[in-house]
C-alpha positions as CSV (number, residue, x, y, z in Angstrom):
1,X,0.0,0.0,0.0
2,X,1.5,3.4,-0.9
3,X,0.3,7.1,-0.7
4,X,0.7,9.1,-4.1
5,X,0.7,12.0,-5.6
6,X,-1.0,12.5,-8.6
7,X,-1.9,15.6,-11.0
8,X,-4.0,15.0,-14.0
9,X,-4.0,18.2,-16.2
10,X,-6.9,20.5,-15.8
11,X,-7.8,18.9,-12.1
12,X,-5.9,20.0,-8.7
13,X,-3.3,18.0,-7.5
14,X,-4.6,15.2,-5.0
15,X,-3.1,12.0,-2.7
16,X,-4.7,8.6,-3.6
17,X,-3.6,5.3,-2.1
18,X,-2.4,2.4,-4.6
19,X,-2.0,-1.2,-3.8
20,X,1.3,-2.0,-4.4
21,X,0.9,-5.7,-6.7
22,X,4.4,-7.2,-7.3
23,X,3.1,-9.7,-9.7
24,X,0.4,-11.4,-11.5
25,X,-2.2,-13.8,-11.1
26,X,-3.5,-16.2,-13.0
27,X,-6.8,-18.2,-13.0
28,X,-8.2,-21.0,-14.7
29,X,-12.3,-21.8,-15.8
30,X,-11.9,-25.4,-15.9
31,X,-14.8,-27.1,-17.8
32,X,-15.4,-30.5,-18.6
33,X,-18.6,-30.5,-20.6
34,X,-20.2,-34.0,-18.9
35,X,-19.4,-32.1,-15.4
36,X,-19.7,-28.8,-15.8
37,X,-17.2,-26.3,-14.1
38,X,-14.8,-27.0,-11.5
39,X,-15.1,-24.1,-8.5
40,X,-13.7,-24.0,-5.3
41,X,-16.1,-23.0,-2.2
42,X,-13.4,-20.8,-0.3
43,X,-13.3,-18.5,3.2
44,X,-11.6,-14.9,2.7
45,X,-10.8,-14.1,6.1
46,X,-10.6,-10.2,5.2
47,X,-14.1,-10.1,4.2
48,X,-15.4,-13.4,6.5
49,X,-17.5,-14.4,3.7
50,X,-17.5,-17.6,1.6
51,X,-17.9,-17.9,-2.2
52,X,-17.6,-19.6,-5.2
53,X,-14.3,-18.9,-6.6
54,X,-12.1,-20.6,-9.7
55,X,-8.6,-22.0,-9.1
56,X,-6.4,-19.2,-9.3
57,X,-3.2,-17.7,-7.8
58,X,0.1,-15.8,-8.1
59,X,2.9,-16.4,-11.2
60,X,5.5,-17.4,-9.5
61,X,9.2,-15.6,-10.9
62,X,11.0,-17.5,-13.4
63,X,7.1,-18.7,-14.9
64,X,4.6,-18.6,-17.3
65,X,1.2,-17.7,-17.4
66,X,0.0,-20.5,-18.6
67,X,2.4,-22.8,-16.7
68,X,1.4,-20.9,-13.2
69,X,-2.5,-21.5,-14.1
70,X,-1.7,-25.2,-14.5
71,X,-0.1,-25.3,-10.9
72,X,-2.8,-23.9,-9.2
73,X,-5.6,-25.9,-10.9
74,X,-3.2,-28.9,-9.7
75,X,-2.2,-27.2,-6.2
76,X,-5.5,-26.3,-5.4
77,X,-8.0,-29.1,-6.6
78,X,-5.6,-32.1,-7.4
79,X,-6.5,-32.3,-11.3
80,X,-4.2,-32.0,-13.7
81,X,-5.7,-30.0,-16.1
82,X,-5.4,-30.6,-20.1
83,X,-4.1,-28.5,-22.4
84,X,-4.9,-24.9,-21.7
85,X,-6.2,-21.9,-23.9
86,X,-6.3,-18.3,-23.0
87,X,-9.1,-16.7,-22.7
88,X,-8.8,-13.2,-21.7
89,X,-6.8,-10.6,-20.0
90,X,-8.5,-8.4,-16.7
91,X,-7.2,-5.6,-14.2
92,X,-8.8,-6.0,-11.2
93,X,-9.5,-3.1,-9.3
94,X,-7.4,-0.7,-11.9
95,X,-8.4,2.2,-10.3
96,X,-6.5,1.4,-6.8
97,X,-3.8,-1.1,-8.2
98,X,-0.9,-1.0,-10.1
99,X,-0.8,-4.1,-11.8
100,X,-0.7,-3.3,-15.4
């Protein structure tokens, strides 16, 4: 988390906090069309709520995309997942941080 300064021309100069994000994330819609999609019922503490969520996580240094969505799927669920095919590219929360 960081505190920055920022001046857009035409608007006064204002503070706004930014997330700092080191890395990215990938996550992974597994589908197998006799079963439907694989989710993950998980607790987030921060929030104390539970959800429905895909297998997803952090690319580790040194690796892919694609290579990092396999692990999780693998890590998280136990499957090892076929071969894999993107399907699109998001920033979450763009206004607050500065993954790009």
């Amino acid at each position: 988390m960081a505190l920055v300064d920022v001046e857009i021309p035409g608007h006064e100069r204002f503070e706004h906090h930014v997330v700092r994000v080191p890395q990215p994330a990938a996550g992974v819609v597994v589908h197998d069309p006799g079963r439907g999609v694989l989710l993950l019922w998980r607790h987030r503490f921060i929030t104390d709520t539970w959800g429905w969520e895909i297998p997803a996580g952090r690319v580790e240094v040194g690796e892919t995309i694609e290579e990092a969505a396999a692990r999780e799927v693998l890590e998280e669920t136990g499957w090892r997942p076929g071969p894999l095919e993107h399907l699109l590219t998001f920033h979450p929360a763009n206004g607050i941080t500065d993954l790009a």
